[in-house]
C-alpha positions in Angstrom: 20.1 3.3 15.6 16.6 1.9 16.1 13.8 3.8 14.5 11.4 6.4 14.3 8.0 7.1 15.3 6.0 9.5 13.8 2.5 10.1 15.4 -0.8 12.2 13.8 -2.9 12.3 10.5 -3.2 10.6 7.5 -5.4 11.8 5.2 -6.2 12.3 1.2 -5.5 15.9 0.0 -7.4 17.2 -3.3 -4.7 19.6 -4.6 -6.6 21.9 -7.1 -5.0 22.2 -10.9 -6.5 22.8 -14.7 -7.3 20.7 -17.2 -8.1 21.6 -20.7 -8.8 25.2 -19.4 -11.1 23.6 -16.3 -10.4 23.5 -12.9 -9.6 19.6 -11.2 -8.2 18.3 -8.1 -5.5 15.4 -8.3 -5.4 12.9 -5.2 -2.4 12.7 -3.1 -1.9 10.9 -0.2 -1.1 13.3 2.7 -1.4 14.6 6.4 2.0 16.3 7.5 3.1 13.7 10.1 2.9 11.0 6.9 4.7 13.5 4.6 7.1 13.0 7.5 7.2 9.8 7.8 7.7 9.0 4.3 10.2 11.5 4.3 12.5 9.8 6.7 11.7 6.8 5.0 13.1 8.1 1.8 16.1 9.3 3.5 17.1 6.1 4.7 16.1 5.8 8.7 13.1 3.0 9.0 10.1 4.5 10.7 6.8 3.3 12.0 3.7 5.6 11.4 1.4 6.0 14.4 -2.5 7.1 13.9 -5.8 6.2 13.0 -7.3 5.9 9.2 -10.5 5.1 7.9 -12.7 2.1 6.5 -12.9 2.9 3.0 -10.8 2.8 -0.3 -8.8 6.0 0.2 -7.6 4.5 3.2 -6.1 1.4 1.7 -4.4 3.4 -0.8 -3.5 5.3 2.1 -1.9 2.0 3.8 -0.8 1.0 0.3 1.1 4.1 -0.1 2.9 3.8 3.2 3.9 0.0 2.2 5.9 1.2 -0.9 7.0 4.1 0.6 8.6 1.7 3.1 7.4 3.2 6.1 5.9 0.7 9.0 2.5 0.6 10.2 2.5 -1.7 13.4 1.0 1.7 15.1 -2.0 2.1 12.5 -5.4 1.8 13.3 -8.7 1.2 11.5 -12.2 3.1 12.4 -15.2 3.1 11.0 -15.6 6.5 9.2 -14.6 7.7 5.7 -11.0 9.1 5.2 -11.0 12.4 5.6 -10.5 15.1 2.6 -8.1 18.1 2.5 -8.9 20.0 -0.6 -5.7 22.4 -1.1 -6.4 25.6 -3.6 -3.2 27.5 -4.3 -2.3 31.5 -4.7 1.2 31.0 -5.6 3.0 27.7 -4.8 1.5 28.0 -1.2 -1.9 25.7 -0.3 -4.6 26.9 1.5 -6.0 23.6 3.0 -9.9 23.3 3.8 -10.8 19.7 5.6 -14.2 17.9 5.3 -14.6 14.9 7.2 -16.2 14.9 10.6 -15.4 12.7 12.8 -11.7 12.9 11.0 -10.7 9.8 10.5 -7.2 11.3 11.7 -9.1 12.1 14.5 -9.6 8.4 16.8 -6.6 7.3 17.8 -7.1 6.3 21.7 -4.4 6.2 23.6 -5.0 2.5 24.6 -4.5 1.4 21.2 -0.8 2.5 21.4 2.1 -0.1 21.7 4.0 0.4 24.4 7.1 -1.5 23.3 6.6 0.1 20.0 6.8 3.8 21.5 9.2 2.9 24.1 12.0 1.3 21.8 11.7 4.1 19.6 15.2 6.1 18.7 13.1 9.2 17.8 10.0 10.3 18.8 7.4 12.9 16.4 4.3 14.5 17.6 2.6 17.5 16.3 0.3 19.2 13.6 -3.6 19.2 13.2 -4.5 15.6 14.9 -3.4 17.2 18.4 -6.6 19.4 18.2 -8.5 15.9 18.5 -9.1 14.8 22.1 -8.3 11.3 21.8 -5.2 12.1 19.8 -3.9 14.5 22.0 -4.4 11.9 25.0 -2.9 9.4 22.8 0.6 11.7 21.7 0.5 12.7 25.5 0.8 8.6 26.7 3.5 8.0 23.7 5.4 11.3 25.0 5.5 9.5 28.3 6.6 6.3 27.5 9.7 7.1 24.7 13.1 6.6 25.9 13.9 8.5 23.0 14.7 11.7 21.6 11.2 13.8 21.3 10.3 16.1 18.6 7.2 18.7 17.9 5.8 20.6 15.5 2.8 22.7 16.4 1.8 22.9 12.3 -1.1 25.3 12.7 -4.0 25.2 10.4 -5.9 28.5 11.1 -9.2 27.3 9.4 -9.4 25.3 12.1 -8.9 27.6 14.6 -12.4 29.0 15.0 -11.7 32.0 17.5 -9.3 33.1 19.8 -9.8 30.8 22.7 -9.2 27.7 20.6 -5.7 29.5 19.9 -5.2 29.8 23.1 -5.8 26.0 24.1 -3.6 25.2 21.3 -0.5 27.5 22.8 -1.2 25.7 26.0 -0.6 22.2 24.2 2.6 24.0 22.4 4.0 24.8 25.5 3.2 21.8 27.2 5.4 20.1 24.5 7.8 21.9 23.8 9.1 21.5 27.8 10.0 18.5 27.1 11.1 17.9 23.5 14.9 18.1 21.9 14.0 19.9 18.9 10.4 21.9 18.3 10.2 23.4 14.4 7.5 25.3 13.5 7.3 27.8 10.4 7.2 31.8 10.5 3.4 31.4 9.9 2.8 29.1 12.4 4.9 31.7 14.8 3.0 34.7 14.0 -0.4 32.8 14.5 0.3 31.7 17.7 2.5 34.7 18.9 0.6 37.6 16.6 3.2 40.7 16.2 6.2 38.9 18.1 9.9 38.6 15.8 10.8 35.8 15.7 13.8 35.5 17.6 11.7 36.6 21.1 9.5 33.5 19.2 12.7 31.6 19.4 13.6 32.4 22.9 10.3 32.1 24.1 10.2 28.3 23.3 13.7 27.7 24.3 13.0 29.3 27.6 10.1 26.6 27.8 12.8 23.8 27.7 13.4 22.7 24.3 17.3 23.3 23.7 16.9 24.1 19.9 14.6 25.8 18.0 13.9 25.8 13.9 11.9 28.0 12.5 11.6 28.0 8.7 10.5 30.7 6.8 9.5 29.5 3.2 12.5 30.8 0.6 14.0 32.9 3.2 15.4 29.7 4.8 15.7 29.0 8.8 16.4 30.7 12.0 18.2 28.5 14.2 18.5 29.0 17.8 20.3 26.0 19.9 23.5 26.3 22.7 24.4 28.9 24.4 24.2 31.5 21.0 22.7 34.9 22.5 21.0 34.9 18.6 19.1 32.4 16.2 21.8 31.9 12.8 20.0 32.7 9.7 21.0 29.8 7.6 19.4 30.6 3.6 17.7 28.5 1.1 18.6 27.3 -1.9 17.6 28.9 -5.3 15.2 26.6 -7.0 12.2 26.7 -9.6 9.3 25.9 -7.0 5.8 25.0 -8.5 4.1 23.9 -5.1 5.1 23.9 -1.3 2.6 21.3 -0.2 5.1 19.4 2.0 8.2 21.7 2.4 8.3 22.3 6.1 7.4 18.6 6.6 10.5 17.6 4.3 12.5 19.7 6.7 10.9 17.7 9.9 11.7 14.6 8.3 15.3 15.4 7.2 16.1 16.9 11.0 14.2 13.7 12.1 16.3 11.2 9.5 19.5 12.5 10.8 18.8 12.3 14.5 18.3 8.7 14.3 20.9 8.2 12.1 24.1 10.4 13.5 22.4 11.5 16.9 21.8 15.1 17.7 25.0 17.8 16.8 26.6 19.9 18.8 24.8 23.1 19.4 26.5 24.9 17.0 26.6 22.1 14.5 22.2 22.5 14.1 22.7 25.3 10.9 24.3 22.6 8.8 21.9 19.8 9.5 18.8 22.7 8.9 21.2 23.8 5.9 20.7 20.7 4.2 16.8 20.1 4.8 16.4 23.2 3.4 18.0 21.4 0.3 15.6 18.4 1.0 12.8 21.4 1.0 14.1 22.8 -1.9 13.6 19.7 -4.4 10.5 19.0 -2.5 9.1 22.7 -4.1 10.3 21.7 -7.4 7.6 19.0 -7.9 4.0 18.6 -7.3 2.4 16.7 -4.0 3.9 16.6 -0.8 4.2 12.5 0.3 4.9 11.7 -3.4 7.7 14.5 -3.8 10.4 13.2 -0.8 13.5 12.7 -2.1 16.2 10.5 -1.6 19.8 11.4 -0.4 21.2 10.7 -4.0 18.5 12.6 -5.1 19.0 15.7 -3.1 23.2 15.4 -3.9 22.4 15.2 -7.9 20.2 18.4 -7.4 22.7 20.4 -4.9 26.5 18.6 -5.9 28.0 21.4 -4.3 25.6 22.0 -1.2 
């Protein structure tokens, strides 16, 4: 079986609320490769989180949090600047994330600092989201995609507030093709798809990643649930989500990552057409994670996603 790698940020996010009429923010540990990681974690497949974190408080309770969470840090690194902040404001149960913090803490892992045995004996292999727009990172997920024996997996996780024009997209769909080339699964959400693809359905969004290399494709698509698009299926499956009662979606696509993640270490990848039941039940792993507040914190466990879905 062996384990898990997940590679990118870590970082502190200030999720705005009220209090007594006033507006606050509650801490949460967060960065969508860790809500990953402790994902998986919580789902039973051991994992080792790969990136860099700061000098200061918030990163100990950063390391702290991964420690009870269960989730390795042989691959963690310490730099010399603050943690960086993600304050998250909300219109609906979806976040709009602003990031202060520059350098990013996230932002300095070198690619010399990786463990080769670590990467290489990995089962399963995660790189993606907002860390990749760092140099050093980018070098660093480049060198681990080279040395992994195991299975690779990306998600491009686009942050448009940090996009600042049109050629920075553009490098970015460079780096999203350059991954997806080589990886066994890419997922990416319907917004991420329309940002870096403006005006193209998403099936030809779909198609144009498998034609890339990657032989499937997830893309979610909030409470309208997944496309799927893996074998030789002329079509991506629509599989739905479950009806729940969400409050906040900070987290949801990452539960899915971890879940697809979890499974592939555990029981290997399916057979192509066997994908829209493993996506069918991270969308129930995405669903609980909507019915509670703060991504990292609100990862289920497996007994907790049967209790909530018995008949799923």
């Amino acid at each position: 079986m062996g384990y898990a790698v997940v590679l990118g940020e870590a970082l502190v996010d200030l999720l705005e609320g009220q209090a007594d009429g006033e507006p606050v923010y509650r801490q949460a540990i967060g960065g969508a490769p860790l809500n990953v990681a402790v994902g998986v974690a919580r789902l039973g497949a051991p994992v080792e989180f790969v990136g860099s974190v700061g000098d200061d408080v918030l990163a100990g309770r950063i390391r702290d949090f991964l420690r009870d969470c269960g989730v390795g840090q042989r691959g963690v690194v310490t730099v010399p600047v603050p943690t960086t902040l993600a304050v998250a404001t909300f219109a609906g149960a979806e976040p709009d994330f602003r990031f202060y913090g520059e350098p990013p803490s996230y932002g300095l892992l070198a690619a010399g600092a990786l463990d080769p045995a670590l990467i290489g004996e990995a089962g399963v292999l995660y790189c993606g989201s907002i860390a990749l727009l760092r140099t050093p990172v980018l070098a660093a997920a480049r060198r681990a995609w080279s040395l992994t024996t195991g299975r690779r997996v990306f998600d491009p996780n686009v942050r448009p507030r940090l996009m600042p024009d049109e050629g920075a997209l553009d490098d970015f769909r460079a780096v999203v093709a350059e991954f997806a080339g080589t990886a066994d699964l890419v997922k990416l959400s319907a917004v991420d798809a329309e940002l870096l693809y403006p005006g193209e359905p998403l099936d030809r969004v779909a198609a144009r990643l498998r034609a890339l290399g990657a032989p499937a494709v997830v893309i979610t698509r909030g409470p309208a649930g997944a496309l799927v698009s893996a074998g030789a299926a002329p079509e991506p499956v629509a599989v739905p989500a479950p009806v729940v009662r969400a409050v906040d979606a900070t987290g949801a696509g990452d539960s899915v990552m971890a879940a697809l993640v979890a499974d592939l270490l555990l029981t290997g990848p399916p057979a192509p057409d066997g994908w829209p039941a493993r996506v069918a039940y991270a969308l129930r792993v995405a669903g609980l994670v909507c019915e509670a507040p703060g991504g990292a914190v609100a990862m289920p466990t497996r007994e907790q996603v049967a209790a909530r879905f018995p008949t799923g």
